[in-house]
N, C-alpha and C positions, 0 to 999 in steps of 0.2 A: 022648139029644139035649140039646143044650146051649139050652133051652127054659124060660120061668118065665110065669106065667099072669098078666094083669091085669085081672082083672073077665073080661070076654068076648074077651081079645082075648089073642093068644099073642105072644110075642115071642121067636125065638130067633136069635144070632149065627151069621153065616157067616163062616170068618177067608178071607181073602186073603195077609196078609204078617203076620210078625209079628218085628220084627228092629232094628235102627237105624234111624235116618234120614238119619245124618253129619253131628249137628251138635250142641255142647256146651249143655248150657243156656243157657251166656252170649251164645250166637251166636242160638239160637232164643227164647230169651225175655231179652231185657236186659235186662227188669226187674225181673226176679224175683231174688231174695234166695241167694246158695249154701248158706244154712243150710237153707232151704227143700225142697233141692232133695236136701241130705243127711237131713233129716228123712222124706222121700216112702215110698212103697212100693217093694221094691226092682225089681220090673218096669217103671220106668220110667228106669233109668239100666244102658248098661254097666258093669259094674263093671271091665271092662279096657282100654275107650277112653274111658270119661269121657263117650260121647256120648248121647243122649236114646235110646231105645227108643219104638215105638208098633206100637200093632196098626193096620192096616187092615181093615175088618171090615164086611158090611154087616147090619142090623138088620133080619129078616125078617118082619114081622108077617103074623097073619091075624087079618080081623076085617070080621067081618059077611059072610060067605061069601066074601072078596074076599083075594087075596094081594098083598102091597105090600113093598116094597124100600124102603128106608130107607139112602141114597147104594150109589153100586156101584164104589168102589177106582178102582186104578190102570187097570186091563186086562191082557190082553197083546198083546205084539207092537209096543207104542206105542214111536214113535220120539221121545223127550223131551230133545233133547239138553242144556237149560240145566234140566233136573231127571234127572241120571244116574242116579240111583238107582232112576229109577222106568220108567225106560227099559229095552224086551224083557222086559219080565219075562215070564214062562210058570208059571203059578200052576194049580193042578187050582180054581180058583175055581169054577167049574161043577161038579165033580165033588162039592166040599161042598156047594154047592146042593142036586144030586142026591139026595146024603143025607138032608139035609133032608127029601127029600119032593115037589122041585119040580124041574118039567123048566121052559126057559125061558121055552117058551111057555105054561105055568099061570100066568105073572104077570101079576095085572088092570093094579096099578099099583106107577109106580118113581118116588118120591122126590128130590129132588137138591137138597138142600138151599144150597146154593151151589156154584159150575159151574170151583170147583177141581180140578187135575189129577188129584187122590189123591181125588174123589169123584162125577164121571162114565164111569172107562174102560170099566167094563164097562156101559155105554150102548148100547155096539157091539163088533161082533168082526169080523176080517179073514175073509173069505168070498169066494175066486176073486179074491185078492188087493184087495176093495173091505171098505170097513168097510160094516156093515151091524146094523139093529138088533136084539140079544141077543135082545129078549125081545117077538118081534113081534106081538102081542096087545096089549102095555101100553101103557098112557098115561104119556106120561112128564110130571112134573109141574115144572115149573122156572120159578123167579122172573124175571118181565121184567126189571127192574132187571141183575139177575146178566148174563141174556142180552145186553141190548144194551149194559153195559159190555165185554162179552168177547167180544162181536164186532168180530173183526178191522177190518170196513169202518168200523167207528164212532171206531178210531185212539186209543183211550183210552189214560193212561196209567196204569199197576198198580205199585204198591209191588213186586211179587213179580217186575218189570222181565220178561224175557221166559221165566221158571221155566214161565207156562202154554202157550208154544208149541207149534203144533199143535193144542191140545184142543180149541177149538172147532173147529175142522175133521174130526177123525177122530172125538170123541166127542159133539159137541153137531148141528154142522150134519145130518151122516146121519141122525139120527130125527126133525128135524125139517123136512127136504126130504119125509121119508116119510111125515108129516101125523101122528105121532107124540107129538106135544109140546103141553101146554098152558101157558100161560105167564098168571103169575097175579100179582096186586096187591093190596096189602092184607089179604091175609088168604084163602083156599081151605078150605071144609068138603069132607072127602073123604065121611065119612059119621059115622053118631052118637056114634061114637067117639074120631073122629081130625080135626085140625082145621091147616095151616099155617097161621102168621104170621109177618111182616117181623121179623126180628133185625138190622138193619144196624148194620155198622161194620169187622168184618172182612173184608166183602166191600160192596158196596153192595147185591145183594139176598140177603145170610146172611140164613137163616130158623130159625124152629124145629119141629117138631112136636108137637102137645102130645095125650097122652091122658088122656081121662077114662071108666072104664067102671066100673058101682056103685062103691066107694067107694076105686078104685085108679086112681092119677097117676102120670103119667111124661110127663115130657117129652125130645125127641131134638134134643140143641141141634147137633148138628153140628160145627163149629171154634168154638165160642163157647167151650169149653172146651180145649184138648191134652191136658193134666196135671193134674195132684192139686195144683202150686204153683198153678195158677191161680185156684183153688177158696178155698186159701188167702191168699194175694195175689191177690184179683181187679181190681185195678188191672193187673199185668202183662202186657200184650201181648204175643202171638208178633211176629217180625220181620216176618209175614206181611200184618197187621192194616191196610187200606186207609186207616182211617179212628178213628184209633187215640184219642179222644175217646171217639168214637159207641162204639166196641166197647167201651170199658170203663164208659159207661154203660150198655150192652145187656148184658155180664156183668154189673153188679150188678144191675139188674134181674130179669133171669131167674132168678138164683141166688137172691135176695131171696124172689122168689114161689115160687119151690120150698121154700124152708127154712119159709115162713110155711102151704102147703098141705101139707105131705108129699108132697111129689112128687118121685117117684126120676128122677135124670138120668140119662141115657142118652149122654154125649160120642160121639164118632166113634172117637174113636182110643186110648181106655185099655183095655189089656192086663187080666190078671190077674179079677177080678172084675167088668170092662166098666160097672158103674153105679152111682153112688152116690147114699146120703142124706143133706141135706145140712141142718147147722143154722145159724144165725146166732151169731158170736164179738164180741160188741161192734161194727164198724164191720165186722167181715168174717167166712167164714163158717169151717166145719169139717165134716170128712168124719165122718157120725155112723155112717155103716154102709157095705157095700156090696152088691150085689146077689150074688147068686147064683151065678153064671158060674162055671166052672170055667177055671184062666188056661190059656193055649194049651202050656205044656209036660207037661201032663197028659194032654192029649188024644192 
């Protein structure tokens, strides 16, 4: 099992998709540098369309007798029409759960760390043709902020223009008409372990999660990271980025406090070795290690 231990707490990857996205770095991050991008790991570029690579993956922890999910992908069966790529997919996603160890109803708690399309779908599954929630035991835990930006009746406008259509509808409103849902500000202690806080900028409520258990750190930043350029040029924004300031002040910070504590990141969506360590380079940082993971063509 694709598993590595932190102090008392386990953390192993679930994959969902592991493949392109359909879009060149220049289109997804334009700010990042093409030297950068040739220098990278080679799991994060096709080598025969030029276009970005990511995994969708969710980050399983246990800890403190308690199982917790850490975002839950695409889905299936989502009808996404201004994000095609993520649209009908049918993924054995459960089935890797399963392996794991976890049916869906063993899940105390589910994560979401911002209430983008590629990190709520499996929130919910099509059931007697109504979406309905995966993991009917858990509490799902999701930033107010995120919520009432990306709720339809609140008519807000999103960089990401109408890429998140549907998702609150099929993946956020279902769990939480079901009384499902906590919805949190400032900052949520889950338990002595594990702790969310506000990350804003790439979404308005991006968060992060951060552990601490005896003398092992890791934090799970979510989209505050894509790529390995970002880490390097943490200035560069995805095209995705709400608030494209705040989010490159909330990358240098987080990244900053990781390099100065030892604390392994945990991004959402990097392939190949899933987490890195990260040190300070003069005004920016560098990848001093990675974690553990075995990359998904292995498996």
């Amino acid at each position: 099992m694709d598993t590595i231990e932190l102090g008392d707490v386990s953390v192993t990857r679930v994959w969902e998709y592991h493949g392109s996205v359909e879009m060149t770095p220049e289109v997804f991050f334009p700010e990042s540098s093409r030297q950068v991008w040739e220098d990278t790991e080679p799991e994060f570029l096709d080598p025969a369309t030029g276009n970005v690579r990511a995994a969708i993956q969710t980050w399983l922890l246990r800890s403190g007798g308690r199982t917790i999910l850490v975002d839950t992908g695409v889905g299936n069966h989502k009808e996404r029409p201004y994000a095609p790529v993520w649209s009908h997919l049918s993924t054995d996603f459960l089935g890797n759960l399963a392996r794991a160890g976890v049916r869906p109803e063993d899940v105390d708690v589910v994560v979401n760390t911002h209430l983008h399309v590629d990190h709520v779908g499996w929130n919910t599954r099509l059931e007697d043709r109504a979406w309905v929630p995966t993991f009917p035991n858990a509490t799902y835990l999701m930033p107010k902020d995120d919520f009432d930006f990306w709720n339809p009746a609140n008519e807000r406008t999103a960089v990401l223009g109408r890429g998140n259509q549907n998702v609150f509808e099929d993946s956020v409103a279902p769990v939480h008409q079901a009384g499902l849902v906590r919805l949190w500000e400032h900052g949520h202690q889950i338990d002595a372990h594990l702790r969310l806080e506000p990350a804003p900028g790439h979404t308005p409520g991006s968060s992060v999660l951060t552990l601490a258990s005896g003398t092992d750190r890791a934090v799970f930043v979510g989209d505050l990271v894509h790529a390995p350029a970002q880490v390097l040029e943490p200035d560069a924004n995805s095209c995705f980025c709400e608030d494209p300031a705040e989010a490159r002040a909330t990358r240098r910070r987080i990244l900053g406090e990781a390099a100065d504590t030892r604390t392994l990141v945990f991004p959402a969506h990097f392939p190949g070795g899933g987490a890195v360590e990260v040190a300070r380079d003069a005004d920016t940082f560098v990848i001093k290690d990675w974690a553990s993971f075995s990359p998904y063509e292995q498996r």
